[in-house]
N, C-alpha and C positions, 0 to 999 in steps of 0.2 A: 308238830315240828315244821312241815311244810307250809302253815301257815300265819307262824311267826319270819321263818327266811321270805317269804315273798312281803311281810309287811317289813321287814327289814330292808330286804333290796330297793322297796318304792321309797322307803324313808329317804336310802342314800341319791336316790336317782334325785329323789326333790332337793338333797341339800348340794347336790350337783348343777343343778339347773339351777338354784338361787343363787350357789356363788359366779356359776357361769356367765349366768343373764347378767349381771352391770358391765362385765367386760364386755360381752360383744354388742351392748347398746352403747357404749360410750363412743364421745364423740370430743377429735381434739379440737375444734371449732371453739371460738371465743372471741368478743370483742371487749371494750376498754368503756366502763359506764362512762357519766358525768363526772363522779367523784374518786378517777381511775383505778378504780377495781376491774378487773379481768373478769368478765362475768361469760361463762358457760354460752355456746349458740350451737345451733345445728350447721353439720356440715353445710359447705353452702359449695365445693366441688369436691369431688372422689377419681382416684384414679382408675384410666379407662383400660389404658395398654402401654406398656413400655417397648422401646420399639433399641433395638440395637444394630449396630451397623452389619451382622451377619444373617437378620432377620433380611434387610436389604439385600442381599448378597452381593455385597458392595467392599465387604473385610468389615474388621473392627474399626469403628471409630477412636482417634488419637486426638483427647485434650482437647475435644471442642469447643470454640472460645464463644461462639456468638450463631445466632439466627435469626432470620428476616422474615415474615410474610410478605410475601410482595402480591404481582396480578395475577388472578387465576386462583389466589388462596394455595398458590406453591410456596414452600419452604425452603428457604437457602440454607444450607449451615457452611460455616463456617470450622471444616474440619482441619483445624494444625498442625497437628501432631503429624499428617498425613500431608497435609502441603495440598489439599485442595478440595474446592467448592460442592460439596452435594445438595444435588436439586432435587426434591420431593414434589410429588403431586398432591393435588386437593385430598387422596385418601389416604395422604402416605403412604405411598407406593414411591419407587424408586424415578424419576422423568429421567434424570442424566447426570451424570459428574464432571465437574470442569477442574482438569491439573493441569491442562497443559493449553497453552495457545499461540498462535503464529504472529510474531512481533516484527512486519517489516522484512517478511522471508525468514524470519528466525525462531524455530521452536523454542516457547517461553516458558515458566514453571511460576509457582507463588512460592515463596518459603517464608513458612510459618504463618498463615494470614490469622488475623484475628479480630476481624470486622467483615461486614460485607452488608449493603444497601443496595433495594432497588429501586430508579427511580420514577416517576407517573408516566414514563414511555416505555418501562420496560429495563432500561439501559442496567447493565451491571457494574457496583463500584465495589474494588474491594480493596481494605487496608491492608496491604502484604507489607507487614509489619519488617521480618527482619532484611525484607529487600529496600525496607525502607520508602515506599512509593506507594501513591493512589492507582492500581490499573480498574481503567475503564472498559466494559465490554459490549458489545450490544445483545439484545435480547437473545439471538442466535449464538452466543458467544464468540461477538468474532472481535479481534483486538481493536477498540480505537486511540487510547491515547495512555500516557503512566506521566504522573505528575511526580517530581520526584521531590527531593529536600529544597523545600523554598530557602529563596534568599533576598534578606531585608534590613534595612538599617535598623528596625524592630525590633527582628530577634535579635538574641544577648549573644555572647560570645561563646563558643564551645556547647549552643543549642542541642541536646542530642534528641534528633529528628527520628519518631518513631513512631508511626500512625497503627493507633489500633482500633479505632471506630469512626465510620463515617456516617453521612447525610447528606441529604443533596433536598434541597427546598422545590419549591416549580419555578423559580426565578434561573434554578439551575447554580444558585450560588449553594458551594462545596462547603461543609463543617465538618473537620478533624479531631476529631482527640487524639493527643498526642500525648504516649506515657514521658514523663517529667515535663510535660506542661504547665507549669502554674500562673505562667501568664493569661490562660485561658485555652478558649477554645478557636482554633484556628481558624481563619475564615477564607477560600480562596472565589473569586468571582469565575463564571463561566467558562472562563477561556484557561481556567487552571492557575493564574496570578493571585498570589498571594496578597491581600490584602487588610492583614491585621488579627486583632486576637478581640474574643467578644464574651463578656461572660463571668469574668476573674472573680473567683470567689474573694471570702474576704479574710485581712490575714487574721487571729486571734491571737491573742497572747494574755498575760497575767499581769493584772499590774507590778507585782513584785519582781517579775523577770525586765518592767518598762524603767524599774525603780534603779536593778542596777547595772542597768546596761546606757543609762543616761549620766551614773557619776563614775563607769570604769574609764578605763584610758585606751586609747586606740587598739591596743594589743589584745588588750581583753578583752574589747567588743567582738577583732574578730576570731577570736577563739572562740565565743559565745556561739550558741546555736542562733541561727538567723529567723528572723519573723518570717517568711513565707508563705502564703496562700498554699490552699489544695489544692491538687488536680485533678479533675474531671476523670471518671473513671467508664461512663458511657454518656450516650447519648439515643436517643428516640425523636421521631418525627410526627407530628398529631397530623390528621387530614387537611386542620387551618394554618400547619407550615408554622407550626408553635413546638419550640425543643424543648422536650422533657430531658435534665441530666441527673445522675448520680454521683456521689461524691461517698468516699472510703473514709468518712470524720466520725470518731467520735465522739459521743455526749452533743451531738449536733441540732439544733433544731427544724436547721434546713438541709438533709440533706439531698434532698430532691429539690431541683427547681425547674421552672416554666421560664422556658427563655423567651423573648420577643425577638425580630430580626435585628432590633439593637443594643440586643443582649441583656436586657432588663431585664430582673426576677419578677414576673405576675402573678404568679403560684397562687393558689387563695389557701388561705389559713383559719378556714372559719367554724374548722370543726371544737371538739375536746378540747382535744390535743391537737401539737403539729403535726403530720405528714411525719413521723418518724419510726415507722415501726413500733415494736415496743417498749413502753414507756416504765419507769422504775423497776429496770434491771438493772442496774449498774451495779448493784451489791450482792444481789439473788439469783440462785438458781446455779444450775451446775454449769452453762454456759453463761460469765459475766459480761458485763458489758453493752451498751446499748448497740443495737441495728448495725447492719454495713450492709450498702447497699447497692448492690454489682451490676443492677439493670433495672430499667423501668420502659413498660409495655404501654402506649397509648391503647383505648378503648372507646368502643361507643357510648354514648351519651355524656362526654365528658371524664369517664373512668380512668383510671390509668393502677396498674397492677406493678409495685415495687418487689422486688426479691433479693431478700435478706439473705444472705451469704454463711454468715455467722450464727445462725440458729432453722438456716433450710426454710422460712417459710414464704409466702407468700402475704403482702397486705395489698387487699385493693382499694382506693378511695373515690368519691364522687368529687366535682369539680371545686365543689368547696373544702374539700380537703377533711371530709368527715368518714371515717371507716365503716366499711361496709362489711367484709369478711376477712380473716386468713384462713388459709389452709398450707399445707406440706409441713417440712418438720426432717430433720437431720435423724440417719441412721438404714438400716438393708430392707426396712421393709416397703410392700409395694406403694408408692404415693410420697416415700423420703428420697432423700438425695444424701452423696455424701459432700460434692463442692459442686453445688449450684450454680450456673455459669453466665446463664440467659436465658430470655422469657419474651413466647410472643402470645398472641391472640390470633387464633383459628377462627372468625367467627366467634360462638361462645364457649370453645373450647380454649384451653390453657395448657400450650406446651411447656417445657422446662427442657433446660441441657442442662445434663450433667457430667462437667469435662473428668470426674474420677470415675464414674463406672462406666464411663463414656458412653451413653445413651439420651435418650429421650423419654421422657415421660409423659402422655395425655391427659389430661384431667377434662374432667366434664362436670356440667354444675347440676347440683339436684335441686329439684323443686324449689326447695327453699332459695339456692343462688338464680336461679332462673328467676325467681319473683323480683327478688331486689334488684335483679337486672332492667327487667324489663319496667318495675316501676320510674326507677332513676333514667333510662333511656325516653320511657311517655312523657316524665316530668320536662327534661329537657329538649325536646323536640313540642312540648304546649299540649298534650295531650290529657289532659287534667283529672279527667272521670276515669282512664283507663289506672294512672296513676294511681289517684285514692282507690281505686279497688286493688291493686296490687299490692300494697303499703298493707290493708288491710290483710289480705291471705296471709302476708309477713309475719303480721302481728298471732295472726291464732297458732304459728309455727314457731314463733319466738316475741312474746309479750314483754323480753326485756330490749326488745333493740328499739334504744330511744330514737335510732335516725328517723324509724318508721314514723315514729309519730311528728317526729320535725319534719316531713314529707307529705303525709296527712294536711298537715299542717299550712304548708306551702300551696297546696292544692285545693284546700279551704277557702285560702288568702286569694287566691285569685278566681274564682267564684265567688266575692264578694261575703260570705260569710264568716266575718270576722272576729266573731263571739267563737263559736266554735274553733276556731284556728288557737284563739288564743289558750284553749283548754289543750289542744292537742301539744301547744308548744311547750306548755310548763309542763306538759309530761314527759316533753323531749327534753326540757331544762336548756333550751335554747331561748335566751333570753333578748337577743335583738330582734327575729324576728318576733316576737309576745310583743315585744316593745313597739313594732311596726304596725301589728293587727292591733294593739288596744290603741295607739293613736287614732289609726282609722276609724275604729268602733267609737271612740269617745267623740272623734267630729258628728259620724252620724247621730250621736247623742244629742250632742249639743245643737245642731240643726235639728231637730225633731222638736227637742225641749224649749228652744231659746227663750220660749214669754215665760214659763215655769219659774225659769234659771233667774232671768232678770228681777220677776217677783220677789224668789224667796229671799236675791241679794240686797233687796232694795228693803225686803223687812228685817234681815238680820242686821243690816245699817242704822236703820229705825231703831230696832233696839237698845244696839249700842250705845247712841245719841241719847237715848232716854238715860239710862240708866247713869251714863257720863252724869249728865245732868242734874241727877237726885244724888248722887254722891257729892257734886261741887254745893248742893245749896244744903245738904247736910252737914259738909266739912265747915261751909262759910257757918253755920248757927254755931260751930263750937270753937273758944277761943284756946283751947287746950287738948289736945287728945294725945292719950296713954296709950302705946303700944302693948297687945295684951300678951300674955301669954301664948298662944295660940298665934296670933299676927304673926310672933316674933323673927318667925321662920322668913315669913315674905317678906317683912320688914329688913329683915336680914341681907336679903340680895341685895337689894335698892342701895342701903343705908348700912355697907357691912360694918364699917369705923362703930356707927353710931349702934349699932343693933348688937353687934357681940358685945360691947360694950355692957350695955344692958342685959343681953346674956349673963356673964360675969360678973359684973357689979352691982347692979340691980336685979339681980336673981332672978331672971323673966323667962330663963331659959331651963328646959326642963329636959333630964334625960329619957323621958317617957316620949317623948315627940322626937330626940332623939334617935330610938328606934322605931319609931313608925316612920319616918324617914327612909331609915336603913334598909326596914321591911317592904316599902314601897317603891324604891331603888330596883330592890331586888326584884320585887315583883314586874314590875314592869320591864325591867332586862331579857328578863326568860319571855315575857310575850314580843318585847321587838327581835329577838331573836326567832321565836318562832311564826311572829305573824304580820313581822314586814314587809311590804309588795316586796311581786316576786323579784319585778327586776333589779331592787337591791339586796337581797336576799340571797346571800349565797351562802347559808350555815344547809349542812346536811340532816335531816329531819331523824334522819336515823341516828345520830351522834347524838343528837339530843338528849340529854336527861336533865330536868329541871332540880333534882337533889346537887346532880353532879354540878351544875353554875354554880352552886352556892361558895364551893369552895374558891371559886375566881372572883368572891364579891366579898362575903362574909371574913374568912381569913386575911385579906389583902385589909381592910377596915380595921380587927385587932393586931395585926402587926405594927401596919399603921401608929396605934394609938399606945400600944404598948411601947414600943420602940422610943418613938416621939417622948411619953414621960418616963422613960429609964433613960434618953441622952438630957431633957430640960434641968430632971431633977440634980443633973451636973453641975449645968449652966445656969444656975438663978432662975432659973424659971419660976414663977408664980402660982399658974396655973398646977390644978389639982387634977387628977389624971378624970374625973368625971367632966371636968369642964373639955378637957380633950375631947372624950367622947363627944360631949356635945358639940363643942365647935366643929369633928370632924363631921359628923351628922349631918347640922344645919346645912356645911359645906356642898352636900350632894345633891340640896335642892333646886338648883337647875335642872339637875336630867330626868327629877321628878316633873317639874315644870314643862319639857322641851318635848321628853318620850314619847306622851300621847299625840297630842298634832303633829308626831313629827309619824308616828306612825300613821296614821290618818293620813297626810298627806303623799306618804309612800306610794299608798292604795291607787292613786289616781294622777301619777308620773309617768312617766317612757323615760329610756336609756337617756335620751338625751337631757333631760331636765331632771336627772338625778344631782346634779350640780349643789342644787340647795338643801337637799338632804342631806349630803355629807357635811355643810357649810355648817348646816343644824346639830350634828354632832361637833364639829371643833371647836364652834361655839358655844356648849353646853360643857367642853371641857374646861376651856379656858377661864371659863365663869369661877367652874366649881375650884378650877386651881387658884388664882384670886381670888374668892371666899374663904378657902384652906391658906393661905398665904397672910390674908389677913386678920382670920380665926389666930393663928397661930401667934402671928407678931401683937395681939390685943391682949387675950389671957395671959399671956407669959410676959405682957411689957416690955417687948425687944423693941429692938431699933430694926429696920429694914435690911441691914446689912447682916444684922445679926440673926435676923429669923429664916433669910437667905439661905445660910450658913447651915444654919439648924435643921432645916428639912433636907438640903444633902444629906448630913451627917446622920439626918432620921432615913434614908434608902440604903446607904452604908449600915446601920443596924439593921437594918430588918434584914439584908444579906449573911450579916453574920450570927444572927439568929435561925436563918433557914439551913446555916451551914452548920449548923451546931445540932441544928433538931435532926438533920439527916445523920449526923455524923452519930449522935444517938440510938436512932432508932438502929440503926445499922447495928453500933456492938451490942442490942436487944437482941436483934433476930441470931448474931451470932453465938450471943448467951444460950438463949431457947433450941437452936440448932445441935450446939456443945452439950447442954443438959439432954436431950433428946436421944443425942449419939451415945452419952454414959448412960443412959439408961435402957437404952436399946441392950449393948454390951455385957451391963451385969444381968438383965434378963436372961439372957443367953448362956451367959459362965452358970448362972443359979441353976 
């Protein structure tokens, strides 16, 4: 008995541990592949210590709006709710609180600040929002100056003047956000004069709202809700004096920008996806809706760390706007937040405020984020070999973050090893720089090669010339030649009038070539799908099923043809539904003709001279639509207007054919469904 309970208890301890262990291995880490799936990553930061205003013994913090790293790796927050500034030291430790200061002989207060900036000397700016004013302080906190509601032929009338984030550049020129700003971003020059707005997003609207708001009448337009821009929701400062802003829009594609000092968007965009957070939400998920984006943290090496408001997390990106990690996540546990407020960089730690539980939270990055740190930091500062070894530790810690390999990749490229980069890049499925490195590799080809090259062109020319040659003195000895059977088809392109004719009336056309046609079409569809260079190549390899194309070739051909002779057989038509087949056949012989060279020639293009590859497709349609155009007006004997006519009329059938088969199949399944359920039912009473 005693030793069934003890194999008993070990059973349940093991089916204990096995349902136990996926939860505490799991990890909410994830990034966004090439072909945006959300695919699984390791944490890349964890949180370290949450830190509250009574831990300080400073009181609770109240609805903290904002915080700054500034000199020393001290931290400003900006506490509201409380009406003034706390200063933290390098270990978060409490340095000192600023509520009050001497304005001119006169003790001063902040109400409600909700911004605060420090500048490359120290100096303190804070937005005291509902006082409405910029105050200035210096590093000691002692008062120098409060810029208050600018005034400018600029702004608009009834302006309402509310600064809640600031900046100060090394030129010492001031940038404001101001809540209902959508003129931009406010600019004041050195001495506190206001000098313009910089920045203006842009307005959007629907064509249908531009549709009728250009034929309403005055009244109506201004009833209408008005086109205006967004505004600016923060702002950030890089070390190059380059503003990172955030913008509350959404379905957005920019809602982060890179400002220049004259307000240009530079942003790069060269990742996936935009810089947007997460991407195909707007339907899914228990939180709908894409990103909102409440702050953005400059970083080293060009990083910079946005935080999503709307779903708690954090995304970081590298300079090219490619994702690197998230982490956080809405709700009480330790590492979520419930409203996210603001976010700076410690060094390679990652604060967060959170103005609902009004705290702080620490994050610190684990191996895994420390690698991609410091690769993206080596890469950007030229540091090549330390790079590819970092990218590399990344990869054995997560084998699906394609960035890595587009890093690899980068690092290859400028080491001159260009064969290799370009393996790394198609694994990254970045296709300009593959496009950059097999340029480069094909020069050094061609310089290596050049006498080879020149050879074999100068005998594949030879050839030509030859064979030209024995064709013209062969054609000259005959004063009659019969397009055969077999020709018929190539004859056919050249000479469509004259070749379907023959087809049709001199019976040269055969439906057995007809479908080797069809089957050759097809076959070579599914290989330029599959094994087109890569840099026009953009079908996903995993979607692939070569059964599944057929139904995008094969069906679209009998509907085609079915359609076509149940509307001719209306219309006078001539033509007997097998000549259909045939002409429509014959018709596809272009892309039989174009496919191969054109794949081949794929093989040995960059991004840039994909030009003619495409050209090669729409002229390979155009063909085969003029061959089907004139297939159709020869067997059936129409007129041009008339055959015009008839191939509409033949897309209008085949619609109402596809809408008939669905409509079909549908009351089947609900037949089978009904019989199923009665039969379910009287099993049951029996």
């Amino acid at each position: 008995m005693t030793a069934k309970r003890l194999t008993a208890s070990m059973m349940l301890v093991l089916v204990l541990f096995v349902i136990a262990a996926p939860a505490a291995a799991s990890s909410d880490g994830y990034n966004y592949s090439y072909w945006g799936k959300a695919v699984p990553a390791p944490e890349a930061y964890t949180p370290a210590r949450v830190i509250y205003g009574h831990d300080l013994q400073i009181g609770p913090l109240s609805s903290p709006q904002d915080l700054y790293i500034g000199q020393e790796n001290k931290v400003y927050i900006a506490d509201t709710g409380n009406n003034r500034i706390v200063v933290l030291n390098e270990q978060l430790g409490v340095d000192r609180v600023i509520s009050e200061f001497d304005n001119k002989g006169k003790k001063d207060s902040f109400n409600q600040p909700e911004g605060v900036f420090i500048d490359t000397k120290g100096g303190i700016y804070v937005a005291d929002t509902q006082n409405r004013r910029l105050v200035e302080l210096t590093p000691d906190d002692q008062f120098v100056r409060e810029i208050g509601e600018p005034k400018s032929t600029l702004i608009r009338q009834g302006f309402p003047y509310s600064p809640v984030k600031v900046v100060v550049d090394q030129a010492q020129r001031i940038y404001v956000v101001s809540r209902g700003s959508y003129e931009g971003i406010m600019e004041f020059d050195s001495d506190g004069g206001f000098t313009g707005f910089i920045g203006t997003n842009r307005v959007k609207f629907s064509p249908a709202d531009l549709f009728w708001k250009r034929i309403s009448t005055k009244k109506q337009r201004d009833q209408m809700q008005q086109f205006i821009p967004l505004e600016f929701n923060n702002i950030d400062l890089n070390e190059d004096g380059f503003m990172y802003t955030t913008t509350s829009e959404e379905k957005s594609d920019r809602p982060i920008k890179k400002l220049n000092p004259s307000g240009a968007d530079i942003l790069r965009s060269k990742g996936y996806f935009p810089p947007k957070g997460d991407i195909h939400t707007l339907d899914v998920g228990s939180v709908r809706g894409s990103s909102i984006f409440v702050d953005v943290a400059s970083d080293e090496g060009g990083m910079y760390s946005a935080l999503d408001s709307k779903r708690g997390r954090i995304f970081t990106y590298d300079k090219d706007g490619n994702l690197l990690y998230t982490f956080g996540g809405l709700g009480g546990q330790l590492g979520r937040f419930r409203t996210p407020s603001a976010i700076g960089m410690l060094g390679e730690q990652a604060i967060v405020l959170d103005k609902d539980n009004n705290r702080l939270t620490v994050f610190e990055p684990t191996r895994y984020g420390s690698l991609i740190r410091q690769a993206v930091a080596s890469l950007y500062n030229g540091k090549v070999e330390q790079a590819t070894a970092a990218w590399r530790n990344v990869l054995q810690l997560n084998g699906n973050f394609e960035v890595a390999y587009i890093g690899i990749g980068k690092s290859l490229m400028k080491q001159g090893d260009y064969k290799e980069a370009m393996a790394y890049f198609k694994l990254g499925n970045n296709r300009e720089n593959y496009s950059e490195a097999f340029k480069l590799y094909r020069k050094g080809i061609v310089m290596d090669s050049f006498g080879y090259i020149v050879l074999g062109i100068a005998m594949i020319v030879g050839m030509i010339i030859g064979a030209v040659k024995f064709v013209n003195r062969r054609t000259a000895a005959l004063h009659y030649e019969e397009i055969g059977v077999l020709k018929n088809p190539f004859y056919t392109m050249i000479h469509p009038f004259d070749g379907f004719w023959e087809m049709k009336f001199e019976h040269k056309g055969r439906i057995k070539i007809a479908f080797v046609i069809l089957f050759l079409f097809t076959l070579l569809t599914i290989l330029k799908r599959q094994y087109s260079g890569f840099v026009v190549n953009f079908n996903n390899p995993a979607d692939l099923n070569s059964v599944n194309e057929l139904k995008f070739i094969i069906v679209p051909f009998v509907l085609w043809c079915v359609a076509n002779w149940s509307l001719t057989t209306l219309m006078d038509g001539v033509g007997k539904f097998k000549d259909i087949v045939m002409a429509t056949g014959y018709s596809l012989m272009p892309f039989v003709i174009i496919y191969v060279p054109q794949m081949l020639y794929s093989q040995m293009i960059t991004a840039d001279e994909s030009s003619f590859y495409y050209l090669m497709d729409t002229f390979a349609y155009l063909w085969s639509v003029w061959l089907l155009f004139v297939g159709t007006m020869t067997i059936h004997q129409y007129s041009a207007g008339k055959t015009l006519v008839t191939m509409l009329l033949t897309l209008v059938v085949i619609g109402i054919i596809l809408f008939i088969g669905v409509l079909f199949f549908s009351m089947i399944q609900q037949i089978i469904s009904f019989v199923t359920s009665l039969y379910q039912e009287m099993s049951f009473r029996i």
